[in-house]
N, CA, C, O and CB atoms as a CASP TS submission, in Angstrom:
PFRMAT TS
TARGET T0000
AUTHOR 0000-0000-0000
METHOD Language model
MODEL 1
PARENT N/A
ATOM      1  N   UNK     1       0.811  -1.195   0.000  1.00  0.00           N
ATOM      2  CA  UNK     1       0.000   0.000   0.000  1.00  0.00           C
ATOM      3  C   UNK     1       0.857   1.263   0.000  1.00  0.00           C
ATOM      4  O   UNK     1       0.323   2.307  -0.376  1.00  0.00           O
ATOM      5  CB  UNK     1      -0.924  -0.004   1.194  1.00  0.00           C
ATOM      6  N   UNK     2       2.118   1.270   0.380  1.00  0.00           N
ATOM      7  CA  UNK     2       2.845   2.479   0.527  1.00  0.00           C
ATOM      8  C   UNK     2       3.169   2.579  -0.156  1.00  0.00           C
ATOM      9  O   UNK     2       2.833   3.703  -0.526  1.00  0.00           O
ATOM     10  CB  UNK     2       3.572   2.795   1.165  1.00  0.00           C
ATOM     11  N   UNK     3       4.091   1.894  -1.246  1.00  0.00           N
ATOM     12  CA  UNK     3       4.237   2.288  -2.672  1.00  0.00           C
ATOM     13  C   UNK     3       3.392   2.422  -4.003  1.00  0.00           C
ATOM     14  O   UNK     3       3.862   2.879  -5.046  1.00  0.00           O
ATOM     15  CB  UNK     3       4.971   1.624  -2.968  1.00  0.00           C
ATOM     16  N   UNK     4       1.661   1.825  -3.802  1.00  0.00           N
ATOM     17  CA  UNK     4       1.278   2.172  -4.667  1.00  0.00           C
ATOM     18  C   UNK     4       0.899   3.841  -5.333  1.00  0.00           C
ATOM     19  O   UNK     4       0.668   3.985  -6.533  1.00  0.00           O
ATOM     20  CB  UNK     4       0.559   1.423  -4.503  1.00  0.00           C
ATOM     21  N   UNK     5       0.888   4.739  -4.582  1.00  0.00           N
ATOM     22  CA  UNK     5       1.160   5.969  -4.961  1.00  0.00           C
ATOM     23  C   UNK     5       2.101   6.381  -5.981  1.00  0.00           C
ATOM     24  O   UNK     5       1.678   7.105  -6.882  1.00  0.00           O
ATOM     25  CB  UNK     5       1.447   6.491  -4.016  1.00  0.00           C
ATOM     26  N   UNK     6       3.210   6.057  -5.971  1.00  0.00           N
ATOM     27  CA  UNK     6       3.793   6.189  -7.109  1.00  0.00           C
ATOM     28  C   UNK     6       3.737   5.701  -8.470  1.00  0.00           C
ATOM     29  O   UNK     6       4.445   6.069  -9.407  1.00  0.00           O
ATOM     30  CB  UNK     6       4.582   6.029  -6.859  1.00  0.00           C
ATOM     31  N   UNK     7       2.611   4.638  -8.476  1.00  0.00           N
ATOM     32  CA  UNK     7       2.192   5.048  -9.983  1.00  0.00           C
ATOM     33  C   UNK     7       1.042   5.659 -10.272  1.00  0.00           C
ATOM     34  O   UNK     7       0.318   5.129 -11.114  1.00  0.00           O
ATOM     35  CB  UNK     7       2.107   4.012 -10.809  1.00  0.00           C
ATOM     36  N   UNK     8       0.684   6.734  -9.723  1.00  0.00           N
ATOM     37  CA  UNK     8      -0.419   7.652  -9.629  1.00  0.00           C
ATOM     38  C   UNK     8       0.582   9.074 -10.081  1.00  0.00           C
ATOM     39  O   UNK     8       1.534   9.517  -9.439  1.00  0.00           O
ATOM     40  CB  UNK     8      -1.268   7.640  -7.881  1.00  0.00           C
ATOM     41  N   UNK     9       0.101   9.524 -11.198  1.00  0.00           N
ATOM     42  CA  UNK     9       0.719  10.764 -12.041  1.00  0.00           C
ATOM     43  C   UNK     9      -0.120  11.683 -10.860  1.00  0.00           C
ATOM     44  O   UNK     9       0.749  12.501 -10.562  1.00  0.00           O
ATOM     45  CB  UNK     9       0.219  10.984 -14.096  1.00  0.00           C
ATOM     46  N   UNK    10      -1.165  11.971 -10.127  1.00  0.00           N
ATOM     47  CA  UNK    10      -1.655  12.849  -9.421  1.00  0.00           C
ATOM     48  C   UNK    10      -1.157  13.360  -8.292  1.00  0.00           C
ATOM     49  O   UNK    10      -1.421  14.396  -7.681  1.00  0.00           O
ATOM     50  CB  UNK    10      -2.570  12.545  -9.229  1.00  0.00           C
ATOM     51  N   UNK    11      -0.235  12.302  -8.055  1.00  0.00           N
ATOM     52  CA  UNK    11       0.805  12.158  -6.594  1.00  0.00           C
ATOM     53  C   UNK    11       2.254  13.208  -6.885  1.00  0.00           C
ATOM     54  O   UNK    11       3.043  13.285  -5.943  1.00  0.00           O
ATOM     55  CB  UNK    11       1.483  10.098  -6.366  1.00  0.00           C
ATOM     56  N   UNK    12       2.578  13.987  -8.159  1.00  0.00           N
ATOM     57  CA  UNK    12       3.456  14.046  -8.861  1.00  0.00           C
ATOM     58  C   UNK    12       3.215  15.880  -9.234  1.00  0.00           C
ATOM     59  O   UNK    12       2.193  16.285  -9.787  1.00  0.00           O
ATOM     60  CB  UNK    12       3.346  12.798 -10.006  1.00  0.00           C
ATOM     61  N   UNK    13       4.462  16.885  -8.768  1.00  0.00           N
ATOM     62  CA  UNK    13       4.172  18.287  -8.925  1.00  0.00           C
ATOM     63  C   UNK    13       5.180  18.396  -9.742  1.00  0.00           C
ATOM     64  O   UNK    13       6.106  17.595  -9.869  1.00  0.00           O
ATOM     65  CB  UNK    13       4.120  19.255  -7.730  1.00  0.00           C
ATOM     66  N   UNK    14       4.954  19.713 -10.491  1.00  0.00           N
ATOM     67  CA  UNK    14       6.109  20.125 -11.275  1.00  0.00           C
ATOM     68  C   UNK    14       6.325  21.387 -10.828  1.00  0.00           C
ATOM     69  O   UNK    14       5.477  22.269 -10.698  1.00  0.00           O
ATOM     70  CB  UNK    14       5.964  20.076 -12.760  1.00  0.00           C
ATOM     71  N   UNK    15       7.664  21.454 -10.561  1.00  0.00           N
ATOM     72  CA  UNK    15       8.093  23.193 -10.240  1.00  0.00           C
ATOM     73  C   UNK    15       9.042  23.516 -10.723  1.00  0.00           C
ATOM     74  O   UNK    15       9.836  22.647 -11.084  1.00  0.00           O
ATOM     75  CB  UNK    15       8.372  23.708  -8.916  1.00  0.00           C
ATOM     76  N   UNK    16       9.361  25.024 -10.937  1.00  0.00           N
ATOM     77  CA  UNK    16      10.664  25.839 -11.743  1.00  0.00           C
ATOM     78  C   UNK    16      11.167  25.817 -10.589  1.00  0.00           C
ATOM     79  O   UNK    16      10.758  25.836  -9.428  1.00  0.00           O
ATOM     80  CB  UNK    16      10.594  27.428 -12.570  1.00  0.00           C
ATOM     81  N   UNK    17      13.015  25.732 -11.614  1.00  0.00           N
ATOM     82  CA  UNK    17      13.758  26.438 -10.240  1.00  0.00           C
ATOM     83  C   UNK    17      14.315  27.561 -10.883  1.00  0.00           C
ATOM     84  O   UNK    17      14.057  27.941 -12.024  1.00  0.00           O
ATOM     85  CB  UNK    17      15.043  25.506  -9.369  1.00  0.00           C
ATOM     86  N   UNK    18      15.294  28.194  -9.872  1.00  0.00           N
ATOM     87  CA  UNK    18      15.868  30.036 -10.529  1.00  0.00           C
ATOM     88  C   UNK    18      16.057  29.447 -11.888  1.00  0.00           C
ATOM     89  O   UNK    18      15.265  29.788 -12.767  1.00  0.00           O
ATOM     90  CB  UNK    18      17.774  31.019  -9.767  1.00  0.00           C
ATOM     91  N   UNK    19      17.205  28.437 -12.218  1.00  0.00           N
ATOM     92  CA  UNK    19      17.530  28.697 -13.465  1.00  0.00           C
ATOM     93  C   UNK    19      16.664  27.812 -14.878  1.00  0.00           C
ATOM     94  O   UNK    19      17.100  27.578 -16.005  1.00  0.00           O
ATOM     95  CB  UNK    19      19.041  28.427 -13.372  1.00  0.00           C
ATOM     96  N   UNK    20      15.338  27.477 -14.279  1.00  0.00           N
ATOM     97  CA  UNK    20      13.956  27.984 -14.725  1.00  0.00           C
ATOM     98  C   UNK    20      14.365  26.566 -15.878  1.00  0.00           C
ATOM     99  O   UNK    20      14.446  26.492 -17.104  1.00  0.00           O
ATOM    100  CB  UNK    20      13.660  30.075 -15.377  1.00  0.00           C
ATOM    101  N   UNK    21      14.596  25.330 -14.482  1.00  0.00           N
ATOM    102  CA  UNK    21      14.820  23.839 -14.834  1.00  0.00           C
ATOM    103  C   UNK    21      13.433  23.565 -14.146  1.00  0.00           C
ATOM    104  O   UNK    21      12.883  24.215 -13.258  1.00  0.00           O
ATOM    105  CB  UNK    21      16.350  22.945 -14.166  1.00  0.00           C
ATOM    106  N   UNK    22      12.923  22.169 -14.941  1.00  0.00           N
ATOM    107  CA  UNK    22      11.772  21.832 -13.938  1.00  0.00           C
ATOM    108  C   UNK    22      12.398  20.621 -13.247  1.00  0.00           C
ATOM    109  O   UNK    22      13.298  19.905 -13.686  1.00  0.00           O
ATOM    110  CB  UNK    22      10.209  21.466 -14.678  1.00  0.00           C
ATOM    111  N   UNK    23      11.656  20.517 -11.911  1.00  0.00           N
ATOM    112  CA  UNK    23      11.667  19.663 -10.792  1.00  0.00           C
ATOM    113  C   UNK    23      10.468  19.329 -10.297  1.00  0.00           C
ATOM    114  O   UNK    23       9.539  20.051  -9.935  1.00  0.00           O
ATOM    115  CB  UNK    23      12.350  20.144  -9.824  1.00  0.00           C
ATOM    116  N   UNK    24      10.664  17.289 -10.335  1.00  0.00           N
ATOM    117  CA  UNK    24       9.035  16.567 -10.541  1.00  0.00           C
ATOM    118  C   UNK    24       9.383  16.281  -9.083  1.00  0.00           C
ATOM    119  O   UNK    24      10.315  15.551  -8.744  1.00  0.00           O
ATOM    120  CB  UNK    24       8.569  14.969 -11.864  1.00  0.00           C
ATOM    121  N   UNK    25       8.588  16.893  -8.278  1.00  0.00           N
ATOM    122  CA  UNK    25       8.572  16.114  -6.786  1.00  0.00           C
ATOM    123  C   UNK    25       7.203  15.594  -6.474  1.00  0.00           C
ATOM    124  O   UNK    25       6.091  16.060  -6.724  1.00  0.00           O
ATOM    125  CB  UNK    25       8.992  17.141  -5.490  1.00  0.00           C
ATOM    126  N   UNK    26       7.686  14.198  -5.689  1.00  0.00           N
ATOM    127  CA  UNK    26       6.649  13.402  -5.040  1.00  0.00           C
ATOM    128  C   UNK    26       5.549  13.758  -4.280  1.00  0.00           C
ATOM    129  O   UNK    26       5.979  14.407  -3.327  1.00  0.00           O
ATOM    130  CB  UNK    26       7.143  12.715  -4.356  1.00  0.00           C
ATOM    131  N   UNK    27       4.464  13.670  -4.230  1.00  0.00           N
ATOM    132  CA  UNK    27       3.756  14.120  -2.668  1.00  0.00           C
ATOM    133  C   UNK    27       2.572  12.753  -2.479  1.00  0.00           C
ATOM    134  O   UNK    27       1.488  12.431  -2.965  1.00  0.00           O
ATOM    135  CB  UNK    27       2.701  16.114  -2.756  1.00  0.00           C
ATOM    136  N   UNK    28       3.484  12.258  -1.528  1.00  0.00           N
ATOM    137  CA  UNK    28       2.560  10.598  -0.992  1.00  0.00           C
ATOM    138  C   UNK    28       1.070  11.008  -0.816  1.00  0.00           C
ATOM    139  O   UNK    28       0.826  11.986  -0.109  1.00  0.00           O
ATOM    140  CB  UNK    28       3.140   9.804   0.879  1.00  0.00           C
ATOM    141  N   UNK    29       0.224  10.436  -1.315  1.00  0.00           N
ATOM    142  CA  UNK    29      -1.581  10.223  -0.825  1.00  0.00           C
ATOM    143  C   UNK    29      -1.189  10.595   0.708  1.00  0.00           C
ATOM    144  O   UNK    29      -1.446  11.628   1.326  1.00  0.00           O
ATOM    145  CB  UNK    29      -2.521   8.176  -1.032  1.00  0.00           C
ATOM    146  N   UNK    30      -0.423   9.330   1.170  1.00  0.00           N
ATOM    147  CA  UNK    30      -1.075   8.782   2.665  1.00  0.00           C
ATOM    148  C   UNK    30       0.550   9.617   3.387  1.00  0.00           C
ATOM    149  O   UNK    30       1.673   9.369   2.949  1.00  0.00           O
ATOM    150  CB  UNK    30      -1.366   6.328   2.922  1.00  0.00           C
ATOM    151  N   UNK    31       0.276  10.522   4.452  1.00  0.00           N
ATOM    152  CA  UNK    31       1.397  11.225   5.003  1.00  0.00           C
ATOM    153  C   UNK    31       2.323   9.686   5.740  1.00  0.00           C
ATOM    154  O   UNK    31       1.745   8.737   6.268  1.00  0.00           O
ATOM    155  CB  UNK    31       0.738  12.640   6.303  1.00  0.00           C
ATOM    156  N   UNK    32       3.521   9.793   5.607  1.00  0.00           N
ATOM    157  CA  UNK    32       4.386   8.470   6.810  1.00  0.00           C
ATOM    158  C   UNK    32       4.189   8.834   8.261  1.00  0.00           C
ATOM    159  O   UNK    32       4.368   9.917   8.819  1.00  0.00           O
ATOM    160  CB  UNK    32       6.356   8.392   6.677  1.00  0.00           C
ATOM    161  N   UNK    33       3.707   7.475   8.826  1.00  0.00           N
ATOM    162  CA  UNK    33       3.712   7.573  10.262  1.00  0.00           C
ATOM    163  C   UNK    33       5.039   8.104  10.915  1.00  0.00           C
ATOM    164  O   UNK    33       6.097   8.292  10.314  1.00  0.00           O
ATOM    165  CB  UNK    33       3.405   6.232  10.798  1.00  0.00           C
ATOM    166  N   UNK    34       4.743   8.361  12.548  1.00  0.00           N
ATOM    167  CA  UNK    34       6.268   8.825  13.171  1.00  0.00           C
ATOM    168  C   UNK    34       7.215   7.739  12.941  1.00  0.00           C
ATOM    169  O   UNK    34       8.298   8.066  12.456  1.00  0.00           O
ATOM    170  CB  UNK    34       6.291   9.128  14.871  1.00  0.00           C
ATOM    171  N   UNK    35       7.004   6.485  13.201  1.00  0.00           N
ATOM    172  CA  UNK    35       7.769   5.845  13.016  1.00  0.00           C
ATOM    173  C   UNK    35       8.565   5.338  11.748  1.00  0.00           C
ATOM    174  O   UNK    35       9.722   4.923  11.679  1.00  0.00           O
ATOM    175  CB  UNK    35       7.356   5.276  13.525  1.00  0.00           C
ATOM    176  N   UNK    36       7.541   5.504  10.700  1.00  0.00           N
ATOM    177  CA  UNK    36       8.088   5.488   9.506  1.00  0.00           C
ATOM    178  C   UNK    36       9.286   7.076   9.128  1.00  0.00           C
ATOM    179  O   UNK    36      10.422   7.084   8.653  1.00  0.00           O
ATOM    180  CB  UNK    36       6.642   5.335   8.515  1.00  0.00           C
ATOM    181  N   UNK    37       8.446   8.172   9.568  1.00  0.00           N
ATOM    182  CA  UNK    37       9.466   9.331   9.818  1.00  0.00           C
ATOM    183  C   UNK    37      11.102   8.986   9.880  1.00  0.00           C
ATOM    184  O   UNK    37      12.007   9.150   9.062  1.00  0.00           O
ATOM    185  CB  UNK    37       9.069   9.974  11.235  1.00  0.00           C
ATOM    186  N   UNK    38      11.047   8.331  11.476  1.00  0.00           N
ATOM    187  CA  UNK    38      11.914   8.044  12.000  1.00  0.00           C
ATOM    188  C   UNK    38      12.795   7.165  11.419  1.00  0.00           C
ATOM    189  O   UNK    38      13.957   7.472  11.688  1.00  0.00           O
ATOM    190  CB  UNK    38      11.565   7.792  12.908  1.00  0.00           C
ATOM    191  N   UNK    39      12.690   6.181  10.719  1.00  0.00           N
ATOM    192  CA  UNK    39      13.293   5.307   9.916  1.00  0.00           C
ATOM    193  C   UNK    39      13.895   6.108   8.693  1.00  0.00           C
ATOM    194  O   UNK    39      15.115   6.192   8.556  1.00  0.00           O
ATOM    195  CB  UNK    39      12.314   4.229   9.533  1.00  0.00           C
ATOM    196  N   UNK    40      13.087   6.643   7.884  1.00  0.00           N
ATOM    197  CA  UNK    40      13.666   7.844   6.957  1.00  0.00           C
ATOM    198  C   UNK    40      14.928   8.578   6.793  1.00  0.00           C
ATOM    199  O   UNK    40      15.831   8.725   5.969  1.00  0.00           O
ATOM    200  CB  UNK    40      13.032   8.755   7.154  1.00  0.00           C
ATOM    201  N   UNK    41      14.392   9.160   8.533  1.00  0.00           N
ATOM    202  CA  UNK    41      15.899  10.433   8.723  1.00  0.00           C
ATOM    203  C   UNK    41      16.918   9.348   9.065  1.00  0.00           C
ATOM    204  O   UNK    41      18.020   9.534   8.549  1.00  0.00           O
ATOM    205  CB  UNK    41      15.831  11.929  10.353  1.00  0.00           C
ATOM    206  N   UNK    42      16.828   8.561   9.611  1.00  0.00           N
ATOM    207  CA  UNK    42      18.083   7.356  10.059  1.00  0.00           C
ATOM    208  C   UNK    42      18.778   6.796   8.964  1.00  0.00           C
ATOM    209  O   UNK    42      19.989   6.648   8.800  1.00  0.00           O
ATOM    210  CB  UNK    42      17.506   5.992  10.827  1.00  0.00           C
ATOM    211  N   UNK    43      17.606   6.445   8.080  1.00  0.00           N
ATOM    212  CA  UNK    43      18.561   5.821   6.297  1.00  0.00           C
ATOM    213  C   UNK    43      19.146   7.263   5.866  1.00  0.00           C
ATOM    214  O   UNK    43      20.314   7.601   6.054  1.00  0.00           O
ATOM    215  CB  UNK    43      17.133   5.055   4.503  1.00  0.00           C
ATOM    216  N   UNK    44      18.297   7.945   5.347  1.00  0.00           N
ATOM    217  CA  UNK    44      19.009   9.511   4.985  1.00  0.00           C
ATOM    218  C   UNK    44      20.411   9.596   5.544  1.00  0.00           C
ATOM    219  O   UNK    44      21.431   9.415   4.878  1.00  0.00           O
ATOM    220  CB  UNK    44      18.128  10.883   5.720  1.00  0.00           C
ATOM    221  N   UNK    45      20.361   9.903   6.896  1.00  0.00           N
ATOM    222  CA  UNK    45      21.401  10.249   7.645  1.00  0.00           C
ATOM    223  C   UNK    45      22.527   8.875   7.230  1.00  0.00           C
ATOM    224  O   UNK    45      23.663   9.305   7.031  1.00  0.00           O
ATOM    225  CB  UNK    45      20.867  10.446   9.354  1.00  0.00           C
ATOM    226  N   UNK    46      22.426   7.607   7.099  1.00  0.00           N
ATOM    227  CA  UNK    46      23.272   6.519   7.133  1.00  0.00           C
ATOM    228  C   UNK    46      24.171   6.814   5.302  1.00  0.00           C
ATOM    229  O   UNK    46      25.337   6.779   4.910  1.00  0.00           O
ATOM    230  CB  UNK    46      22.110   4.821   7.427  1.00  0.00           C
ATOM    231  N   UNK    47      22.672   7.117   4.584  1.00  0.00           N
ATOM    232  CA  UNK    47      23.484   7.150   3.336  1.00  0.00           C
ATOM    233  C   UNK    47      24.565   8.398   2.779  1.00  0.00           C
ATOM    234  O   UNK    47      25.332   8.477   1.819  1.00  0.00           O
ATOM    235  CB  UNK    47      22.463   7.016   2.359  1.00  0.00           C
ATOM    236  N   UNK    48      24.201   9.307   3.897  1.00  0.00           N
ATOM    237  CA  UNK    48      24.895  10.272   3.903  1.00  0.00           C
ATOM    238  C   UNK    48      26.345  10.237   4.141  1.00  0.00           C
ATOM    239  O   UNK    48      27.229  10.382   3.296  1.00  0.00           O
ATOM    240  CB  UNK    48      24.372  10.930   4.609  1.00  0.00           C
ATOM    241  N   UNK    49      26.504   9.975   5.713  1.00  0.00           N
ATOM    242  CA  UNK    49      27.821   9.025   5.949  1.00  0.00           C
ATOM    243  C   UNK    49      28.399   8.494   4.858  1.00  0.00           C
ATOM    244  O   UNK    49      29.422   9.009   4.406  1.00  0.00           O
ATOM    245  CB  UNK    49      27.579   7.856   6.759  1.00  0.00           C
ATOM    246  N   UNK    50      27.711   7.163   4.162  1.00  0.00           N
ATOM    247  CA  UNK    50      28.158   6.368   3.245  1.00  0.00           C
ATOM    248  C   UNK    50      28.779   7.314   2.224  1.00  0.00           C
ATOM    249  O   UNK    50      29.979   7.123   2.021  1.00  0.00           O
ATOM    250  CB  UNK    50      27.099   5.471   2.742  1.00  0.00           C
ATOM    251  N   UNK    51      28.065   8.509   1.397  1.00  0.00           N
ATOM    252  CA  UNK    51      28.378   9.365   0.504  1.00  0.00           C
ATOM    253  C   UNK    51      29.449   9.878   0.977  1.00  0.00           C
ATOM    254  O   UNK    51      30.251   9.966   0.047  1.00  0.00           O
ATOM    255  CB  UNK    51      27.474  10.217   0.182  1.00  0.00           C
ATOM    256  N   UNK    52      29.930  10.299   2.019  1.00  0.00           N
ATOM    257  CA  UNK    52      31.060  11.276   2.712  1.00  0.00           C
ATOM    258  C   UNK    52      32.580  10.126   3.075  1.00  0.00           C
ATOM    259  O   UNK    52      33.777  10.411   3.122  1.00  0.00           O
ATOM    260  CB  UNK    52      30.208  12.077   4.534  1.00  0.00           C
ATOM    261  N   UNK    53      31.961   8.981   3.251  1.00  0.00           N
ATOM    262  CA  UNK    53      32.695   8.065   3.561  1.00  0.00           C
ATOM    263  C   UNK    53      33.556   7.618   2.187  1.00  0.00           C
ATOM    264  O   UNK    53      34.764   7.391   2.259  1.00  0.00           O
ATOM    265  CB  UNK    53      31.833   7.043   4.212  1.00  0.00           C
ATOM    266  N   UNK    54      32.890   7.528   1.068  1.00  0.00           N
ATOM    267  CA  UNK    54      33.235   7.016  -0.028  1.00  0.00           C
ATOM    268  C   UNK    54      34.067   8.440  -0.927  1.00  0.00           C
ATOM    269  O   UNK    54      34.967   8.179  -1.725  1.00  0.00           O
ATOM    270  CB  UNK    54      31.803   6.306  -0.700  1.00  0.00           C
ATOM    271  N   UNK    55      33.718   9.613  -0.722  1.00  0.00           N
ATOM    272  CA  UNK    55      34.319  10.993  -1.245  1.00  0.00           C
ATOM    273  C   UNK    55      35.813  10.711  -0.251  1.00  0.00           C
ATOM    274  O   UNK    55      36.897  10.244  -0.603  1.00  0.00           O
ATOM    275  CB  UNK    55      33.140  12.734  -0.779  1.00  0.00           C
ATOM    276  N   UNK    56      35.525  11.016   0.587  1.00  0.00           N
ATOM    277  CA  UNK    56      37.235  10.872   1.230  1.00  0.00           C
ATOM    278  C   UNK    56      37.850   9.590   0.766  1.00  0.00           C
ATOM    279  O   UNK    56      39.007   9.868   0.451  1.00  0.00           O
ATOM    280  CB  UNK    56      37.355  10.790   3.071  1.00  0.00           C
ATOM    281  N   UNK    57      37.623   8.318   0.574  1.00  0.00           N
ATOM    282  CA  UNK    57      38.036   7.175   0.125  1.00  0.00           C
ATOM    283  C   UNK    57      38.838   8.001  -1.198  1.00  0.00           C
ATOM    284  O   UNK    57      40.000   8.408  -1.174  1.00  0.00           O
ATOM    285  CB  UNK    57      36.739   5.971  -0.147  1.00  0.00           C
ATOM    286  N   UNK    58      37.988   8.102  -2.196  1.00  0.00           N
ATOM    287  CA  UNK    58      38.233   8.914  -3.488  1.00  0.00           C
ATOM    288  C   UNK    58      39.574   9.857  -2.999  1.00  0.00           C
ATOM    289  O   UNK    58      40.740   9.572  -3.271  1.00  0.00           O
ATOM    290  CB  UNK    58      36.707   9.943  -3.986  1.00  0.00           C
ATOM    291  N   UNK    59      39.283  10.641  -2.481  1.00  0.00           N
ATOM    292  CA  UNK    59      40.172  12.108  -2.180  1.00  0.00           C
ATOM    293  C   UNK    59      41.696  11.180  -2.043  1.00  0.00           C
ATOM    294  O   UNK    59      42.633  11.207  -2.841  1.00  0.00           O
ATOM    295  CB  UNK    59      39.573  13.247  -0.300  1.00  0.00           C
ATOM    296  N   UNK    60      41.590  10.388  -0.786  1.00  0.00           N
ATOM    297  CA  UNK    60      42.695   9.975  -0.387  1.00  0.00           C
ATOM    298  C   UNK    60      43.681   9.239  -1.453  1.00  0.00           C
ATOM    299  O   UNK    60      44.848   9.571  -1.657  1.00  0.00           O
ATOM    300  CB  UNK    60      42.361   9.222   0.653  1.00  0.00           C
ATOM    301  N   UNK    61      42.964   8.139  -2.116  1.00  0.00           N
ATOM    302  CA  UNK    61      43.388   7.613  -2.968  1.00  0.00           C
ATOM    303  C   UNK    61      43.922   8.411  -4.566  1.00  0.00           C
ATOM    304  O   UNK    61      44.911   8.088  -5.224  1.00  0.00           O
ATOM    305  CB  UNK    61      42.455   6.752  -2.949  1.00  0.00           C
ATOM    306  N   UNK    62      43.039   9.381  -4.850  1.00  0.00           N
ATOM    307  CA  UNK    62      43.603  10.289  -5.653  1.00  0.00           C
ATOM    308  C   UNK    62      44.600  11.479  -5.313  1.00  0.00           C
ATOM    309  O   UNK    62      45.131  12.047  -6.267  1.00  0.00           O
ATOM    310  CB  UNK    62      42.647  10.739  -6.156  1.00  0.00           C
ATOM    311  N   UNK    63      44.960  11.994  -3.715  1.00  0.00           N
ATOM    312  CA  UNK    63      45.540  12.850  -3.272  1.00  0.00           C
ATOM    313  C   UNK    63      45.351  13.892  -3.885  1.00  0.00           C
ATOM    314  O   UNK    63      46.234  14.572  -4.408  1.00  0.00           O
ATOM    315  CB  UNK    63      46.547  12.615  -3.135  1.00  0.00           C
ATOM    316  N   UNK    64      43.830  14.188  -3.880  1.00  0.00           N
ATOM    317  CA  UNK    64      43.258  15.294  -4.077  1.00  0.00           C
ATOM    318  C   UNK    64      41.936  15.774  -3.591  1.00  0.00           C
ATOM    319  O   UNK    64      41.145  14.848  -3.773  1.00  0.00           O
ATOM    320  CB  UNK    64      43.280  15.348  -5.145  1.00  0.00           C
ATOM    321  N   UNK    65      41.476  16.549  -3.184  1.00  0.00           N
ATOM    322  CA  UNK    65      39.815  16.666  -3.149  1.00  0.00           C
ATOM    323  C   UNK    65      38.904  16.111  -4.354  1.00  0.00           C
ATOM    324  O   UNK    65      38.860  16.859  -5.332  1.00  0.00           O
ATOM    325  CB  UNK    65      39.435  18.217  -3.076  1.00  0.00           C
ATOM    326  N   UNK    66      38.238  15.026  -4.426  1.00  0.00           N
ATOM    327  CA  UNK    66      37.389  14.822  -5.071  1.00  0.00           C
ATOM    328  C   UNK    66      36.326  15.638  -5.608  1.00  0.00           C
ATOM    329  O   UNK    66      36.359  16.769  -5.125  1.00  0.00           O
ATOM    330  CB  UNK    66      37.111  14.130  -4.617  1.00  0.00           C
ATOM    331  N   UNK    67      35.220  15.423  -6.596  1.00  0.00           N
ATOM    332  CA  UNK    67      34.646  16.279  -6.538  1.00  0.00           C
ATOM    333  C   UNK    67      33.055  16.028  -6.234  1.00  0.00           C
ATOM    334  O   UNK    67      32.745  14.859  -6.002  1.00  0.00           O
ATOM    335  CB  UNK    67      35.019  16.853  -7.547  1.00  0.00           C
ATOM    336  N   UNK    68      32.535  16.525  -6.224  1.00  0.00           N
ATOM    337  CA  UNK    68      30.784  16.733  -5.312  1.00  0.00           C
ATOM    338  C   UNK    68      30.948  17.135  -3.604  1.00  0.00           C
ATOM    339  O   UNK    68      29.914  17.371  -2.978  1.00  0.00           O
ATOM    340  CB  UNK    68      29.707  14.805  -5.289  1.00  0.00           C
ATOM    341  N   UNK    69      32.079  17.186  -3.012  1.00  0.00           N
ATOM    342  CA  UNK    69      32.046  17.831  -2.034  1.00  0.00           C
ATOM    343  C   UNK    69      32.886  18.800  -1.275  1.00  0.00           C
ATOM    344  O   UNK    69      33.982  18.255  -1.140  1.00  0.00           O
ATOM    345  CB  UNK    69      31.841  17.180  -1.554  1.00  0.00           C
ATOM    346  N   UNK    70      32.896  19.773  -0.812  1.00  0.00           N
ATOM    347  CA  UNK    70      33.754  20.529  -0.274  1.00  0.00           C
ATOM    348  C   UNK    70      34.399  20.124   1.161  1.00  0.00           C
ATOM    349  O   UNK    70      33.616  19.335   1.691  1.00  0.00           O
ATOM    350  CB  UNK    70      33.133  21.693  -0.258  1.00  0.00           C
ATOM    351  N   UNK    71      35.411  20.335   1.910  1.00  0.00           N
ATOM    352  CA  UNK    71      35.993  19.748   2.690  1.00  0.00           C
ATOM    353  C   UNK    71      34.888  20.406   3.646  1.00  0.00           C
ATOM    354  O   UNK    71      34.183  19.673   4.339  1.00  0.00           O
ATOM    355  CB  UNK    71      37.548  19.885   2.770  1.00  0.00           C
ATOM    356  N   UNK    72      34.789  21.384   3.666  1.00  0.00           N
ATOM    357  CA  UNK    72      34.125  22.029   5.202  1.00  0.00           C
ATOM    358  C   UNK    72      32.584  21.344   4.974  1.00  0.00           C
ATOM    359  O   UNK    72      32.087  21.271   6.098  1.00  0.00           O
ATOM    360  CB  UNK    72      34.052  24.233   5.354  1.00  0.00           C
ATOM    361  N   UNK    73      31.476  20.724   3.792  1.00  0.00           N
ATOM    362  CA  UNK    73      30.870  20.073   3.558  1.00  0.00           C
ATOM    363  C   UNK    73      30.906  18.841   4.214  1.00  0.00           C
ATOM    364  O   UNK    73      29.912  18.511   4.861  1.00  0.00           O
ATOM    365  CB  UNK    73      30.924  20.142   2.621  1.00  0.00           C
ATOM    366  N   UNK    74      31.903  18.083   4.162  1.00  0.00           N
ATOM    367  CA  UNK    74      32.332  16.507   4.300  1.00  0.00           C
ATOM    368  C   UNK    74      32.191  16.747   5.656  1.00  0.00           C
ATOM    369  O   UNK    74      32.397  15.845   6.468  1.00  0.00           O
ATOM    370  CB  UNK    74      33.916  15.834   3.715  1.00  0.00           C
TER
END
């Protein structure tokens, strides 16, 4: 039931950004419970790590700053 929303085109906004690109964002039928919330920011937050974890991997091994992140970013 939680993923059937996404094949619903009604579930689905289009917006400009400044440099007047469009951006299709989601908006679920059914809002996520707290607990589902909570699970969310925890993966978010984990894959984040992972992303920051794997840029310094890069950096180090190239002995350089990689690129997609800035050091004071990381």
């Amino acid at each position: 039931e939680r993923w059937a929303g996404l094949g619903d085109v009604r579930n689905y906004r289009q917006h400009r950004t400044v440099a007047d690109e469009a951006l299709i964002t989601y908006e679920p039928p059914v809002p996520l419970t707290p607990a589902q919330e909570k699970r969310l920011e925890e993966s978010t937050a984990t894959l984040q790590e992972y992303s920051v974890i794997a840029w310094a991997t890069k950096s180090l091994q190239e002995n350089v700053l990689a690129d997609g992140l800035t050091l004071a970013d990381a």
